[in-house]
N, C-alpha and C positions, 0 to 999 in steps of 0.2 A: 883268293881275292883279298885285297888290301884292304883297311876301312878308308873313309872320305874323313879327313878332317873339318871338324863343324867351323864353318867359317861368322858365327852369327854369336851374339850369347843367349842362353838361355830365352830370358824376357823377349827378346827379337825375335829368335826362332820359331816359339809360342803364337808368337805376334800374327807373324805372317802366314805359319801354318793356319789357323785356324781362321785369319781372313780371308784366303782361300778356300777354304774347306766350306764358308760361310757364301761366300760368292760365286764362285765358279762349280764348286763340285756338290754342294745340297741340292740347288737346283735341281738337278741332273741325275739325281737317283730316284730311284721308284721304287715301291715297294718291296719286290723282289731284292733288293739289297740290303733290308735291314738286316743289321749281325753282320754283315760283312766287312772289311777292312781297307781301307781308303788308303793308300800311300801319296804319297803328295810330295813335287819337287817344290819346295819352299820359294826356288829363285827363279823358275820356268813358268810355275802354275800345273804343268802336266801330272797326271794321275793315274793312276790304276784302280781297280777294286776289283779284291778274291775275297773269297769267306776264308782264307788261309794268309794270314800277315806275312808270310814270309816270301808264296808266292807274289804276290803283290809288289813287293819292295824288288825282289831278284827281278820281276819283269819290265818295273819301274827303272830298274838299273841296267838295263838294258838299251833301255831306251834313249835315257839323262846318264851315261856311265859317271859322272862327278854330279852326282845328284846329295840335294841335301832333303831328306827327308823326314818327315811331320807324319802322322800315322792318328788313323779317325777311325771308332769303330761307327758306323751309319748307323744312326738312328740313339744314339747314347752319347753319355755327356765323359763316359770314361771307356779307356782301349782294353784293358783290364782288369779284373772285380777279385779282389784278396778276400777270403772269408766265404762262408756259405751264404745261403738265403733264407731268410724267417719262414719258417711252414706258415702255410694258414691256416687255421683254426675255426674254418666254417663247414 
């Protein structure tokens, strides 16, 4: 499978992923999906959600086959966390 060349720059792509993500697909999640992974076509609005990013995107692309996609983990402000987490000490 070929990639999609991104048709948007950066600042744009960001843009609209994440006003979508903000309008149409927070709404619409519930609990049950926190930690899950949100694929997002940028120029359709259409979406998916797995707790596996990749399922997400492949079924997304499925769908939107020239899909440009934006990617949300629900319920977090980051898709990824680099670094461990501080123990707590209570």
């Amino acid at each position: 499978m070929g990639s999609t060349k991104r048709r948007y720059g950066k600042e744009e792509f960001a843009r609209r992923g994440d006003a979508i993500y903000e309008n149409n697909v927070r709404p619409e999640v519930t609990a049950d999906d926190d930690g899950k992974f949100a694929a997002i076509d940028i120029e359709s609005g259409v979406y998916e959600i797995d707790v596996d990013k990749l399922t997400a995107c492949d079924r997304l692309r499925t769908r939107v086959p020239d899909t440009q996609i934006w990617t949300v983990r629900v319920g977090s402000r980051y898709v990824t966390r680099f670094g461990g987490r501080q123990r707590s000490t209570s």
